[in-house]
N, C-alpha and C positions, 0 to 999 in steps of 0.2 A: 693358152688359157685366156679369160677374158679379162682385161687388165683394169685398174683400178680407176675411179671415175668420180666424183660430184657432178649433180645436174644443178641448175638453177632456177628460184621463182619466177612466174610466166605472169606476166598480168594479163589478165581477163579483157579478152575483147581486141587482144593483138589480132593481126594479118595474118595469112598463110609465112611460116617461117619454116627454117632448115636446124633444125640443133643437130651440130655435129658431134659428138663423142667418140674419144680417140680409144678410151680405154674400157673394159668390163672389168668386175672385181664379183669374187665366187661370193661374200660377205655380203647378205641385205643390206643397200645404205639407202636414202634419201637422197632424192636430186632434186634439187633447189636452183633455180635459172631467172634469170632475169633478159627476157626479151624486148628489143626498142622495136623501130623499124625492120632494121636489117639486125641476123644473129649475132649477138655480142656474147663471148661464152667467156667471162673477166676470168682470170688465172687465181681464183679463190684457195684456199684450201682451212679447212675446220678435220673437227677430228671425231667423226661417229665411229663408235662402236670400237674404239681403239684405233682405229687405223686412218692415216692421211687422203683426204678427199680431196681433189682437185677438178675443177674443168678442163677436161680434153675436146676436139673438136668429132670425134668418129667411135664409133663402136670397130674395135680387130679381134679377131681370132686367130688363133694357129691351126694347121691342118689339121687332120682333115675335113675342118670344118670351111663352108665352102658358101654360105648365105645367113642370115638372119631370121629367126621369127618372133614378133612382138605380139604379146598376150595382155589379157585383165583387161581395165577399166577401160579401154582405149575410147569407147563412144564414137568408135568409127571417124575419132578426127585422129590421133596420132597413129603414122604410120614409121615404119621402118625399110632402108632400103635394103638390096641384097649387097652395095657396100659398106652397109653398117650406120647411113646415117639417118638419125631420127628424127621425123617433123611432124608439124601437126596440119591441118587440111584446113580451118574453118576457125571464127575465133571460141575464144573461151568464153564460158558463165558462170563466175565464181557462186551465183544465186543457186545455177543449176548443179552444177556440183563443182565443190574446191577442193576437194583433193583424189588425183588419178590413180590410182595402183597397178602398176604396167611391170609385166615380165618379158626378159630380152634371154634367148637362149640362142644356141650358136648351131648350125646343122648343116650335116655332111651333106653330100649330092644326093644321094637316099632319101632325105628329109629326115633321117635320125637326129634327136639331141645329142651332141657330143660335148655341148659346156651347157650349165646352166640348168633350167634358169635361175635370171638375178633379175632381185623385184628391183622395181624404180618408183620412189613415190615423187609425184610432181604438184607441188602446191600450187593454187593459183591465187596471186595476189589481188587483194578488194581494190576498185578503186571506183570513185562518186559517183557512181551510174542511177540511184536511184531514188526519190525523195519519200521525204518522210510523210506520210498521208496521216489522219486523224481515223479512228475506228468509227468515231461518227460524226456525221456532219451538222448534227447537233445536239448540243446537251441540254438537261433540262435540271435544277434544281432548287432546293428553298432553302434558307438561312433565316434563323430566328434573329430578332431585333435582341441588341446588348447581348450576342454573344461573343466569347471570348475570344479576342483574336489573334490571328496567329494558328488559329485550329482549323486543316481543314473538313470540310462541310459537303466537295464536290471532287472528285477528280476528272480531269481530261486524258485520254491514251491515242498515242501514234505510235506507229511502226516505221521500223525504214529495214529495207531486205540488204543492206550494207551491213559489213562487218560489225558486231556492235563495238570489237575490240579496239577499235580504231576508229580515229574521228567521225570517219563517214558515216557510221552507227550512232553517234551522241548527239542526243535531243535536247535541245534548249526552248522549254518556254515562254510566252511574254505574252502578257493584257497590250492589244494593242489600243481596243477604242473601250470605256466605261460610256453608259446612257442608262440614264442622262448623268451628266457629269455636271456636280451641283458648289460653286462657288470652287470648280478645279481642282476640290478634292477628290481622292482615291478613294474611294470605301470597301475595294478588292484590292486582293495578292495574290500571284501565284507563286507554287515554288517552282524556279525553271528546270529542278532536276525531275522531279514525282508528278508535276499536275496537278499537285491538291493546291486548291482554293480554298482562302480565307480571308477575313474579314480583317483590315487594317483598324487602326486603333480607334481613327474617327468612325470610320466603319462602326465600329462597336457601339462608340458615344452615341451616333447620329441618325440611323437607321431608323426608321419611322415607316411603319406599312400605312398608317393614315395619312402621309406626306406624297412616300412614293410608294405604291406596292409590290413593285417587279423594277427588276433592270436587266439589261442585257448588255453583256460582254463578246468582243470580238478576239478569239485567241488565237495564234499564229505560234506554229513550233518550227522551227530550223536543225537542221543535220549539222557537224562539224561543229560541235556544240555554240552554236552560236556567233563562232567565234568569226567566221571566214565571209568577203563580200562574195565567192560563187556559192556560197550555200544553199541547199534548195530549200524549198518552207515550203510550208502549207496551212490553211486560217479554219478555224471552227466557228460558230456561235454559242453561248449558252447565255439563258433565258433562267433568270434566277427571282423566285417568289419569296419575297420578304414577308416572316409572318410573325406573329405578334408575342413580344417576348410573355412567355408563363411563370418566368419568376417573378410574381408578384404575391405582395402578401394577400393571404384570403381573408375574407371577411367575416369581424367579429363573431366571436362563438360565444353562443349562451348554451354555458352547463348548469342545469337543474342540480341543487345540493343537496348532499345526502344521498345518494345515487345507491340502490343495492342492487344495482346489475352488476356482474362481475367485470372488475377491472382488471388489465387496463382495459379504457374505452377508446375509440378512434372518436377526434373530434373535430379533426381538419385534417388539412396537407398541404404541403407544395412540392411544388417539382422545377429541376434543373430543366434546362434547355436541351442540356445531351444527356444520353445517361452514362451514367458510371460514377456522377458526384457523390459525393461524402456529408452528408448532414449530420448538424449538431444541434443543440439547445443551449441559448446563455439565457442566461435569470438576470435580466436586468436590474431587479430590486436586493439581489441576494439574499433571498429568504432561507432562513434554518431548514425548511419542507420549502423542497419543492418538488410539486407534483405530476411534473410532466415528462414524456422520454419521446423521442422520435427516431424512428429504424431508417436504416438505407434505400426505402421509398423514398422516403420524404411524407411520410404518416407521421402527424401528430397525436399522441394518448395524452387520457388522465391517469396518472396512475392510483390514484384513490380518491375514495370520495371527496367532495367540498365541504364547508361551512362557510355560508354565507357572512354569518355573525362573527366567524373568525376574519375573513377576507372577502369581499364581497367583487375584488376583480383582479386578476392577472394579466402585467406585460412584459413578454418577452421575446428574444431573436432567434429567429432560427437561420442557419448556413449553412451555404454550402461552399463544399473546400475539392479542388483536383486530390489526385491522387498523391501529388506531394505535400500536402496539405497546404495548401495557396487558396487565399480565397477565390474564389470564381467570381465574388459580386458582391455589392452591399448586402448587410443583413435584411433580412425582413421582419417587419415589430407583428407581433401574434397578441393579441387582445382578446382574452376569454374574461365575459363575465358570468359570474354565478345566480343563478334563478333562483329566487326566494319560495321557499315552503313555508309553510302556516305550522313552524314548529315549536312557537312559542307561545307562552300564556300573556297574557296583560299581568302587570305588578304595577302594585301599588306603590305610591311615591314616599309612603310614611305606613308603620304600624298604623298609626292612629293622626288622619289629617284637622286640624285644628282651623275651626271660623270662628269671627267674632261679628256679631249682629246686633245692633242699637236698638233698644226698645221701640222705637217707632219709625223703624224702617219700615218706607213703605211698600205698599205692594207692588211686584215686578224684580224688585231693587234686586244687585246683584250682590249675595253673599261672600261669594268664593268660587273659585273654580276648581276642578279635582282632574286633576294633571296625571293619566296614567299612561303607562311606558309599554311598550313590547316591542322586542328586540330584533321582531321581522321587518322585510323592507318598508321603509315609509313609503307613502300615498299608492300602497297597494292594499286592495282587499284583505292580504294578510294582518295588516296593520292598521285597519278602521275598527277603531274603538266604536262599541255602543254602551250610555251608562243608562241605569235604571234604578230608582231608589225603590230595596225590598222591604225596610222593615224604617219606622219612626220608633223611638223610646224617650221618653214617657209620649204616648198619646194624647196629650193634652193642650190646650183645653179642647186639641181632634186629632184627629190622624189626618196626614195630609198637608201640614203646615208649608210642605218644602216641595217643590219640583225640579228636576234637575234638565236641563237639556242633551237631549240623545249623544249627539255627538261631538259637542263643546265639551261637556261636562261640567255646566254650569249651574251651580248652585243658587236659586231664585226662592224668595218667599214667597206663598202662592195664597193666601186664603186671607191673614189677616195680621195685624204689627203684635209683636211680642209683647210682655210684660215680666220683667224679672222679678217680681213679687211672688207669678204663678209658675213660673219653671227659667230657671237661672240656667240651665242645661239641657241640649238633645243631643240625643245621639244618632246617626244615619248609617243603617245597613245598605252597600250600593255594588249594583252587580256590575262587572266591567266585560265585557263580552266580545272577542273577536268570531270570525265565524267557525271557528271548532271547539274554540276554550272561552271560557268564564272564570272569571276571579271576585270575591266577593272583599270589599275595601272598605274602613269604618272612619267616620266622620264624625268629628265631636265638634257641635254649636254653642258659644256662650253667650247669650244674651247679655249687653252692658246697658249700663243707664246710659241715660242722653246728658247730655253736658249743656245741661239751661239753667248751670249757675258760675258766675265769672268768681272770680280769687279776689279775694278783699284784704288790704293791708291791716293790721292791728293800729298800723297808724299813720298818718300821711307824711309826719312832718320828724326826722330824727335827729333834726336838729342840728349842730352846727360839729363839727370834727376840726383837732389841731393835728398834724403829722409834721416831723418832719422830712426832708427831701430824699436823706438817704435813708428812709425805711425801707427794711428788704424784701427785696422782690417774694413773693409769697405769701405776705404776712396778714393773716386776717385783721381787719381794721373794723368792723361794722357787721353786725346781727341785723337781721331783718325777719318777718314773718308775714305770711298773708295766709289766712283758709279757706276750703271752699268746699262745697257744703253736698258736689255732687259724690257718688261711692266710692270709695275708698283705694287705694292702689289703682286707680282705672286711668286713664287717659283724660277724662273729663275731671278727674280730680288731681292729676296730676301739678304743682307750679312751676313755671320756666318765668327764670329772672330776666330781665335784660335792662341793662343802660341805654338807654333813648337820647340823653341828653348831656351835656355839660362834661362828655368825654369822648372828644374825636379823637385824640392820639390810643383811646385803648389801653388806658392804663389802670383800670378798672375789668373787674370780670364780677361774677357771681355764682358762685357752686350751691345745688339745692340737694338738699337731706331728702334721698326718694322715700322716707317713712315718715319724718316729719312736715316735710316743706319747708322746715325754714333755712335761709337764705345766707348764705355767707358773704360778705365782701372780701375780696383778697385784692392784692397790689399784681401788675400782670407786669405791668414793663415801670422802669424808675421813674418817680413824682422826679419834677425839676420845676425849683421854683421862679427860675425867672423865664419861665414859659408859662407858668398856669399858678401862679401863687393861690388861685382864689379858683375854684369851680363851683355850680350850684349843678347838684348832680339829681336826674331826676330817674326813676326804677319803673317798668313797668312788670306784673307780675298775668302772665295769659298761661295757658292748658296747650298741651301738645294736639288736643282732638278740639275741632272744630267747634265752635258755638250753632247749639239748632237756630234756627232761621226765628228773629225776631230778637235773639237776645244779642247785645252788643256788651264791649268791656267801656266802665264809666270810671270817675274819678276817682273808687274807691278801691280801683285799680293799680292808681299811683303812689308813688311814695317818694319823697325829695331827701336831700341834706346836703351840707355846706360844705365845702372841704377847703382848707388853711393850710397850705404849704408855707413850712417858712423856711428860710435859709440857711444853706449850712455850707461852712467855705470849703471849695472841692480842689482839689490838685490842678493844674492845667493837663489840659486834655491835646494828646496830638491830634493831627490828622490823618493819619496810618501806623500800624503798628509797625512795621519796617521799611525803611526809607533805604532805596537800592541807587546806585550810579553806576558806572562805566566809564574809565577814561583808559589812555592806553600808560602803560608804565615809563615811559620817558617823557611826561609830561614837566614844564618846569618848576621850578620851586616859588608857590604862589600861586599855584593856577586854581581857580574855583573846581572843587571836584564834586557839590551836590549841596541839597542845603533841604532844613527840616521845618517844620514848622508846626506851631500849638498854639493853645489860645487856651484862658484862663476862664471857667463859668465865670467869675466876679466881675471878669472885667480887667484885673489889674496887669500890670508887665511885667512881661516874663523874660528873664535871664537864661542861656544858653548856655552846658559846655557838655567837656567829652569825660566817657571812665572807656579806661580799658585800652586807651592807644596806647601801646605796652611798646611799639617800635619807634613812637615820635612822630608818625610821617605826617600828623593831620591838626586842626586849632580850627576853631568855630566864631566866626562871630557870635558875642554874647547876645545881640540886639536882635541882627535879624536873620541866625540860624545858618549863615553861609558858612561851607566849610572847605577849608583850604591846605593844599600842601604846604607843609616847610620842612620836606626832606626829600631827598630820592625815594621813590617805587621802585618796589623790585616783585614781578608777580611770581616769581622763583621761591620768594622768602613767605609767599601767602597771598595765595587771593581765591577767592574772597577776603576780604581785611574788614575783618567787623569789630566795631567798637559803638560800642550805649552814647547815645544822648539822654539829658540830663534837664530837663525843663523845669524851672523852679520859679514862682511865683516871686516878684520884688514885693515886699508889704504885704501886711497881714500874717498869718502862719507861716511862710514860708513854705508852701506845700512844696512838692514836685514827683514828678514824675519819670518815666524811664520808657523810650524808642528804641529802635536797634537802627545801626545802620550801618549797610553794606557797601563796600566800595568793590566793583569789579576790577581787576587790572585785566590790560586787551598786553601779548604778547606781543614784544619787538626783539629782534635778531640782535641781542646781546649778548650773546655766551656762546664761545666757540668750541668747536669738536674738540672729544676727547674719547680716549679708549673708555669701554662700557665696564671695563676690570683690569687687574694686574696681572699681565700674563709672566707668568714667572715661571714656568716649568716648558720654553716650547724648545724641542729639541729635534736633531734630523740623525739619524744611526749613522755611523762613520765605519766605510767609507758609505758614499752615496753610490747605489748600482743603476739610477736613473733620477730625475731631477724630481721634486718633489714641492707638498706643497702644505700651507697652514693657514688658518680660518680663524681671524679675529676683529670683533665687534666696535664698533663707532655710537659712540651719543652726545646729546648736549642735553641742557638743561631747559632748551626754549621747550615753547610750547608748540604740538605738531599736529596740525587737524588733518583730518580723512586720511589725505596719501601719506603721511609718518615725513619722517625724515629723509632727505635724499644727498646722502652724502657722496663725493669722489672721490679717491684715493687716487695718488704717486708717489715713486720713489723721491725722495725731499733731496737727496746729494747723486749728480751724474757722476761720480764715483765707485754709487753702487749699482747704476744701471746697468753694467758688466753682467753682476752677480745676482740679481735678482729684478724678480718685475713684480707688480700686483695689479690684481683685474679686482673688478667689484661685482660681487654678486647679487645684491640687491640693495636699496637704499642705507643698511645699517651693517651689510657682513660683506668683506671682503676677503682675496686670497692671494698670501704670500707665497709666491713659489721661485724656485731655483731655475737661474736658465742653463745650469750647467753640474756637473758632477764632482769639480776640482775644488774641495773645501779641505780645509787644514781642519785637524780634528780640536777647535779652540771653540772659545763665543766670538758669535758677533752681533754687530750693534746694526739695527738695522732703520735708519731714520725714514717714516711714510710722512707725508702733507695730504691732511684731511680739511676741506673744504665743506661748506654746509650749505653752499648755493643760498645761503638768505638773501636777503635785501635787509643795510648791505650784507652783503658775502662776508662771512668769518670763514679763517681757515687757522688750523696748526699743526704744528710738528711735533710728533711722536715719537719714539722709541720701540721697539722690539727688538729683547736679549734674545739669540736663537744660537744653541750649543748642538754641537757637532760631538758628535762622542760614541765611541762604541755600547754594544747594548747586549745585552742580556736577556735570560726570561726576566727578571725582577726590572727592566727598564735600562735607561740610560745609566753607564757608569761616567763619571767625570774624572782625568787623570786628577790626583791628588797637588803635581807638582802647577796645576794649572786653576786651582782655585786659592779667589783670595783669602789671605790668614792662615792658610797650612803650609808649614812647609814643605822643602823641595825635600828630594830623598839624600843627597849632598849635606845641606843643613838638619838632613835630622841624624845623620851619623856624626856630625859635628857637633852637634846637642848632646849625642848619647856620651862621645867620648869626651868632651869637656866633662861633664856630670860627673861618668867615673875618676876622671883625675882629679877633681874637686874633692870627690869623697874621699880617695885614695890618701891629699895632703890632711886631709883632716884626721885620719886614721893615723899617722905617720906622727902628727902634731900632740895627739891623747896617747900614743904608745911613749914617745921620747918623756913627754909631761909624767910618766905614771913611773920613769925609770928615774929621772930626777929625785923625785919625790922617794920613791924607796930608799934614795942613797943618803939624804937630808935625814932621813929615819933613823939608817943604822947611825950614821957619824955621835945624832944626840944620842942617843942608846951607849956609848961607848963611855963620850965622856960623862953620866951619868953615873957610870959606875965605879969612875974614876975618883971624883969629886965627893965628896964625904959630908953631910955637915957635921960642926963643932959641937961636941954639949957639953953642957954647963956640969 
């Protein structure tokens, strides 16, 4: 039979060779060969189909099989001899076909099969025979300016007819030359695996079709993925048109308001660079309504009408976002503004607009203006007002007294000067007209007299006034009157007082009775008599409306009087109502800490002290207000430190007066650390099943700006550095913890050294009781025979059983007492009845 066999892989493109095979196997296998030069057939063996494969050097048979014949794929190179050994003629083409399918059967002298056949498959091994070419020898493509990079835009394709499975099949690309290549940046990438091309980052940033509008790339791919110096390559070009980024926002949109086309309406767009972006709309102003929506185009709507007179403009962002939702780009600002329609009327400024016109105003003059509104856009046709005057009442003494100007809306007298004798009142019917609407507005004119008579005092001279100094502010002092002669409640008859003279400090005013005119004098600010004992006050009395041309105000305008301050003795007066210092709290005893000062209206000397220094620390010179320590500061016990100055006049009344004054104290590193409370309850469960730890607080009394306190902690005795350590947590908390497990179930005492880092540095030592004790739900229990004042359980059975033998002798002592006593009983009892007395 034909005996059992593996062949080997043949690499493609060997010599004429001899493969010898020793053995045939009735089982389809795989022959696998590895041919050099000369046949090497290695002593392999694997295990197809069940059974042991090895390389033999010959094809054998057993009788009466007597030659060979080889069938299938053979391609007229592999032959077989008639003693069995198999070669091939010519080299291999693994392009042209790689794997063989050859049958070997075994035949008698007949040429009958008497074994067989048995297929043979023979792979042929790839190896670097072929380079990788490009599908074309040029590429051609465009990239928009800022787009996204990283995205390709372009691919490049090569082929190579090598295995792909194997290196000789793996293509690696690379940009060899950019042009122009602009300050040595890159503004392309390739991926070496795919060929897509894209735009590196600057790329993105820098790209400019108006700078450069094309560039061209030189691209070279390599077999052996790149990796190997005999690799074969091959270069392409591609020729890349830069064209001009479209995400740009569009320009302003005017929507006409009030729109009855049916919405929504398209009113712009934009668009991504590639498609497939994602847009949205943000409301920049975040309006309650907002009116706009944009689809997956990149179409922008209105979704309902406008109102101009609501809004008259809209700005907002539109984006767009990848598919992960990433922005692709800055937003873009959308600017709609709204077109005004002629949908409003003109309105009037008033029911009823009021002028006032002087008897002898002349012709031209301007009366008033009539100011009407409409709520369409300004300095548009929508909003040109035209006025026209429709109707005059009363007509007299013509129609036609007024003209008004078209589009001012100015009111002018036209024909001749009034006279309030013959009509005191007109009234004017006045059309106001844009170009679809008319409003009709009414104007009421009141002719006033002219003012060509001035205010006459009843009398010039009022003679002489005595006041004293502290009269109160407000107090009417002085009547005055003046009349005048033109109509009545008008402008022209109105009087306005004023002081002209003999009161520059203003300490005079004048209130006028708008029904009568006359005149009040009041006090405005305090008389003080050694500034003005003596004023000669002079009044002039004028009309709030102008005098007509010719008349002027004369002497019968003025009015004088005397005014007599006399003296009244006043308190001394300080210079500020509170007098502040600043020294720092360790200052010495005697040191000048601030000083006050006052001055008396009379003139005389004033005396100095203190109320209210309730600690001692402070004494004033009497003389000249200086004030000084004569104790320790302590800004702990109070600061600000306020205490009253006291300024009292020497001579005369003895008036005085009352200051505040404050004294600051400035902080010094006097008071050293101390615990921020009583820790009385801190305890650790016994036993301990890991080291543990506790949190308690540091403070002083100083004073601690911005950063607080920074205090440090250690253990205070190297005794306990054994048994505990502490770290600090922040400037005012630290933590006590165990460095170990082995605690006796008692207290202990645990001494910390707290430092305050002042300048100088304070530091002290503390205590912490910390009890070790077993524990409960209810907390820590303490043994009884371990606290102080109770006793041990020893003393307290020798407590109980003293007790009882005390009460026991007592008992013992009232029993024997009570049998005494009964015996003393019977004894008198006996003789008692023994003894008899005698009778007479």
């Amino acid at each position: 039979m034909l005996h059992s066999y593996c062949a080997n892989k043949l690499l493609e493109g060997t010599t004429l060779k001899v493969l010898r095979i020793s053995y045939l196997v009735i089982e389809p296998v795989k022959i696998l060969s590895e041919i050099g030069d000369l046949l090497q057939i290695p002593q392999l063996c694997f295990f197809p189909y069940s059974l042991i494969c090895c390389f033999f050097p010959q094809f054998k048979a057993n009788p009466p099989a007597v030659t060979f014949e080889l069938t299938g794929e053979t391609d007229n190179i592999f032959k077989i001899e008639q003693e069995g050994l198999l070669y091939y003629t010519k080299a291999l083409d693994r392009e042209t076909r790689s794997t063989h399918n050859l049958q070997v059967a075994a035949l008698d002298a007949n040429g009958a099969i008497v074994e067989g056949p048995v297929p043979i498959t023979i792979e042929v091994k790839d190896v670097n025979d072929n380079r990788p070419t490009f599908l074309q020898s040029k590429y051609e493509g465009s990239v928009r300016q800022n787009s996204r990079p990283g995205k390709p835009f372009l691919y490049v394709n090569a082929t190579d007819l090598d295995d792909p499975a194997t290196p000789n099949g793996q293509l690696s690309y690379q940009i060899v030359i950019q042009l122009p290549m602009i300050n040595n940046v890159m503004y392309f990438q390739i991926n070496n695996k795919t060929g897509g091309i894209s735009l590196t980052r600057e790329g993105s940033q820098e790209l400019n079709p108006a700078k450069n509008p094309s560039y061209n790339l030189v691209i070279s791919v390599k077999d052996m993925g790149g990796q190997s110096e005999n690799s074969f390559s091959d270069t392409t070009s591609v020729d890349i048109i830069v064209t001009e980024n479209i995400w740009k926002a569009p320009e302003p949109v005017e929507m006409v308001e009030n729109s009855t086309d049916p919405h929504p309406i398209k009113i712009t767009q934009v668009r991504w660079n590639d498609p497939g972006a994602q847009y949205s709309l943000v409301d920049k102003e975040k309006l309650p309504r907002f009116p706009f929506s944009i689809d997956q185009e990149g179409d922008i709507y209105v979704t309902q009408p406008l109102d101009r007179e609501e809004k008259d403009a809209y700005v907002f962002y539109a984006v767009a976002k990848d598919e992960y939702g990433k922005p692709l780009s800055y937003p873009l600002e959308i600017h709609v503004k709204v077109q005004d329609i002629n949908d409003n009327p003109p309105t009037c400024p008033s029911p009823v607009t009021v002028f006032e016109v002087q008897e002898n105003e002349r012709l031209g003059n301007s009366i008033g203006a009539l100011t009407a509104h409409d709520s369409d856009e300004e300095n548009t046709a929508n909003s040109l007002l035209n006025y026209r005057i429709v109707e005059q009442t009363p007509k007299l003494p013509m129609d036609g007294l007024f003209l008004i100007q078209t589009y001012a809306g100015m009111l002018q007298l036209a024909k001749q000067s009034l006279k309030k004798q013959d009509t005191p009142q007109y009234n004017l019917t006045i059309e106001v007209s844009d170009k679809d609407f008319k409003t009709l507005c009414f104007v009421q004119i009141n002719v006033i007299d002219i003012n060509d008579q001035i205010p006459i005092f009843e009398k010039s001279d009022y003679g002489n006034l005595t006041l004293a100094e502290d009269t109160n502010v407000g107090s009417t002092i002085l009547t005055i009157q003046a009349t005048d002669a033109d109509e009545p409640f008008t402008g022209s008859s109105k009087i306005l007082y004023h002081v002209i003279k003999g009161d520059s400090e203003g300490r005079l005013g004048v209130d006028t009775d708008p029904h009568t005119n006359t005149g009040y004098v009041i006090i405005k600010k305090p008389l003080d008599f050694e500034t003005a004992a003596i004023s000669n006050i002079v009044f002039k009395a004028e009309n709030p409306e102008p005098l007509v041309f010719g008349v002027t105000y004369n002497a019968s305008s003025f009015a004088k009087f005397t005014l007599f301050v006399t003296d009244v003795n006043e308190a001394p007066e300080f210079s500020q109502y509170v007098f502040q210092a600043k020294v720092s709290e360790d200052v010495a005893i005697g040191t000048k800490v601030g000083n006050v000062t006052a001055k008396d209206p009379e003139g005389l000397d004033i005396s100095y002290s203190l109320r209210g220094d309730t600690r001692g620390w402070l004494k004033i010179d009497h003389v000249t207000g200086e004030i000084f320590s004569v104790a320790p500061l302590d800004r702990e016990a109070g600061s600000p430190y306020r205490v009253q100055v006291v300024a009292t006049e020497v001579g005369g009344s003895s008036l005085s007066s009352v200051s505040q004054f404050h004294l600051i104290l400035t902080d010094v590193n006097d008071n050293p650390p101390r615990l921020a409370k009583d820790y009385m309850d801190l305890y650790f469960c016994h036993p301990l099943s890991a080291p543990g730890s506790l949190i308690f607080e540091a403070t002083d009394d100083d004073q601690h700006l911005f950063r607080g306190p920074h205090f440090t902690f250690s253990i205070a005795s190297e005794s306990l550095q054994n048994d505990w350590q502490v770290s600090k947590i922040n400037g005012t908390h630290a933590r006590l913890s165990t460095r170990h497990t082995d605690f006796e179930e008692k207290e202990y005492v645990v001494s910390i050294r707290i430092n305050d880092g002042g300048r100088p540095p304070l530091e002290s030592t503390v205590s912490l009781t910390v009890t070790f004790c077993s524990c409960g739900e209810d907390g820590c229990f303490r043994p009884a025979g371990h606290q102080p004042g109770i006793p041990t359980v020893g003393m307290a059975v020798g407590i109980l059983l003293t007790t009882l033998l005390v009460i026991g002798i007592i008992l013992a002592v009232v029993f024997i007492r009570m049998k005494t006593d009964k015996g003393k009983d019977n004894v008198e009892s006996a003789q008692a009845s023994e003894v008899k007395p005698l009778r007479s």
